[in-house]
N, C-alpha and C positions, 0 to 999 in steps of 0.2 A: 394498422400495423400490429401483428401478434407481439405478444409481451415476448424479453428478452429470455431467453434461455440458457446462456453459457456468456461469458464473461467477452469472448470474438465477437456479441451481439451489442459491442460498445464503442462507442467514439469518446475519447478526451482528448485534451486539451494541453499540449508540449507549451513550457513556459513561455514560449513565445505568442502564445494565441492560438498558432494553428491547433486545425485539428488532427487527430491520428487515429486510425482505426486499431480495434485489438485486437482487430481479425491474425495480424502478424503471430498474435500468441497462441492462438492455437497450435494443442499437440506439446506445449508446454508449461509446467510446473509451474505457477504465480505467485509471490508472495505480495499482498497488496496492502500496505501500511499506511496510515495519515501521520504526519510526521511533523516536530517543530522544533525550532532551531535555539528556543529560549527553556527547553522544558526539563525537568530532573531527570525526564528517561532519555534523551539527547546521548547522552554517550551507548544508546543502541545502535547508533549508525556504524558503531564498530564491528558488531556483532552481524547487522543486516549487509557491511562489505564482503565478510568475511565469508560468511556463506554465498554468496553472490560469486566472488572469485573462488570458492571453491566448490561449486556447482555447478556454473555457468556452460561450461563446455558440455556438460551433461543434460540440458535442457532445461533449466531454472534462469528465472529471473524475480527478483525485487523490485516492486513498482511502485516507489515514494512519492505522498499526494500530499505535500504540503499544506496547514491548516489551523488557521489563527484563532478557529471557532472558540479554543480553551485558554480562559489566562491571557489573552493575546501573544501568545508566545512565540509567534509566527507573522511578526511584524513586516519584514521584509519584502523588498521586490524581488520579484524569478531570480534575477543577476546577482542580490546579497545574498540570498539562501545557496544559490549554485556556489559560489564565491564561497560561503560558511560550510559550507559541507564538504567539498573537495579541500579546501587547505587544512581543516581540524578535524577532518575522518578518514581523509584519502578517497571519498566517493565517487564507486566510478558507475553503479548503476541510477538508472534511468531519474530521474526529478522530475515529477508532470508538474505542467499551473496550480497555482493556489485553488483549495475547494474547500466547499464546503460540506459538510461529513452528515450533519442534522437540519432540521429544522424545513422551511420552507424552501429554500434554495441549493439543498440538497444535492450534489451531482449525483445523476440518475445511476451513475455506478454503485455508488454507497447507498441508494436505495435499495439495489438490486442485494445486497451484500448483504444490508442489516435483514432483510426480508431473508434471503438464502436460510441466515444463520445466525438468528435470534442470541442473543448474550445472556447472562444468568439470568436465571427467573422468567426466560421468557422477553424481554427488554430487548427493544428495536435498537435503540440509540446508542452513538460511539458514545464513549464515559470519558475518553481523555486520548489525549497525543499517545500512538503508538500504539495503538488497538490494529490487531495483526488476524487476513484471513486469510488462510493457505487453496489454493487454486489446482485443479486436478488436472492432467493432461487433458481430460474431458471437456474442460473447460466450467466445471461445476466445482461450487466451494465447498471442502472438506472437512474445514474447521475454522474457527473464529479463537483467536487468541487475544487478552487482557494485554493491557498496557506495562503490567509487572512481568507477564511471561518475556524473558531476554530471550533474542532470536537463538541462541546456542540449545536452547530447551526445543525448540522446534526443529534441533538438526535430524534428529530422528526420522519425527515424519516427513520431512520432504526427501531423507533417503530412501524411505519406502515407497514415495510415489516415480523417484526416478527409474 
């Protein structure tokens, strides 16, 4: 199997187990975030609807990967975090399965991602809940965003890629 190349070259994992291809996202804009439901930057899910419903018709989507790796702060099952997320953010885009971001069990997407698009210094590894990578129509990643950067700071670029 040749290595992946654009982000459509991925299968995960919808909170129910199944699998889903991202071949669907091709030709669209990505915003790809690991996300936790206990963490200080939690109140960016406001900021991640916000753009979502004000892009979406334009070929944007936000794709929230759940992820306990930091702090455990991401205790929950698929159904508490869906459940926590729509009633305290109004969350209406996508929630994939729990993953995990580093280490040995890594989903092969967040391999692809840290490799795309190294973090300061050079550094493969997510550092924290909320580490954000912007997705090109191409399907190639454009930029890797810090856990501080709040998605309204990224409204910019992904106007320029719509």
């Amino acid at each position: 199997m040749s290595s992946p190349q654009t982000i459509a070259d991925f299968s995960v994992k919808l909170p129910n187990g199944e699998a889903h291809s991202l071949r669907d996202k091709a030709g669209k804009v990505l915003l790809v975030v690991n996300t936790a439901s206990k963490c200080g930057f939690t109140p960016q899910y406001d900021g991640l609807e916000a753009l979502w419903r004000k892009y979406v018709d334009r070929g944007f989507e936000v794709l929230a990967f759940p992820c306990n790796q930091f702090g455990g702060q991401e205790p929950g099952t698929a159904e508490e975090i869906d459940t926590f997320c729509k009633v305290n953010f109004g969350v209406s885009f996508p929630l994939m399965a729990k993953i995990e971001v580093n280490g040995a069990g890594a989903d092969p997407l967040y391999q692809w991602l840290k490799n795309a698009a190294p973090g300061v210094l050079g550094t493969k590894g997510i550092k924290w809940n909320f580490t954000k990578f912007l997705i090109g129509r191409d399907g190639k990643v454009v930029r890797r965003y810090g856990p501080t950067d709040k998605p309204e700071k990224l409204e910019a670029d992904i106007a320029a890629l719509l």
